[in-house]
C-alpha positions in Angstrom: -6.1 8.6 0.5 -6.4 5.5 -1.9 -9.8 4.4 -3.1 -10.2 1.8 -6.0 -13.4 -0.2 -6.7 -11.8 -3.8 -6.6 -14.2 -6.7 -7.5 -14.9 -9.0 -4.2 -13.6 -11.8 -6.2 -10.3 -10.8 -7.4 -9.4 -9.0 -4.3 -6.9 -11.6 -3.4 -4.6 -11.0 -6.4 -4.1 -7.2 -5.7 -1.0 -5.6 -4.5 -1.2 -1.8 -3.7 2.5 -0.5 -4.2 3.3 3.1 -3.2 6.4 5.6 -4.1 7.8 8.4 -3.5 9.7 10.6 -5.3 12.2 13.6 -3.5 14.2 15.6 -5.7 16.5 18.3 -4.3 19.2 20.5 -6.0 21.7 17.1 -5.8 19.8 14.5 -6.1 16.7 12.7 -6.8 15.4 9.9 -4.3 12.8 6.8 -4.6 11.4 5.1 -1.6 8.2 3.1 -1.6 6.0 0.3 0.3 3.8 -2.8 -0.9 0.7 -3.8 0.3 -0.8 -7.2 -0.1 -1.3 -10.5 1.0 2.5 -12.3 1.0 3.7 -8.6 1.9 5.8 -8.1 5.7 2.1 -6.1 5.8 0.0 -8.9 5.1 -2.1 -8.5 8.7 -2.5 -4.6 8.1 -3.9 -6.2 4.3 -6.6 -8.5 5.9 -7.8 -5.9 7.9 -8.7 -4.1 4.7 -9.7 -6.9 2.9 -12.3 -7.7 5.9 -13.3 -4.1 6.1 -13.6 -2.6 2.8 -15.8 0.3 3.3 -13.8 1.6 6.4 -11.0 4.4 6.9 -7.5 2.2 7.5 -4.4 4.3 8.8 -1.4 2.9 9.7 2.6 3.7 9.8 4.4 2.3 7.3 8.6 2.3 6.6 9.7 2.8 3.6 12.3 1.3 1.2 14.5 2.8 -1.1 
């Protein structure tokens, strides 16, 4: 879960970026995601930007 107390007015300018970290005996491996509003998740975004106060899940692929 990710829970930050964003001003109303500057909620537009905030990306949320996630990684992931996976080390095993050979090697170590980073994948991550971005969140925000010129993101390939920009609907998934508005729907948290329109419902602040409400539980969003959602599948997301990562990158690395």
């Amino acid at each position: 879960m990710i829970a930050e107390n964003i001003p109303q007015t500057n909620i537009q300018s905030v990306y949320v970026h996630v990684e992931l970290n996976f080390k095993t005996n050979s090697f170590i491996s980073t994948s991550s995601f971005l969140l925000g509003e010129h993101t390939c998740y920009q609907s998934d975004w508005q729907k948290i930007i329109e419902y602040p106060r409400q539980t969003h899940f959602g599948w997301y692929q990562f990158f690395g």
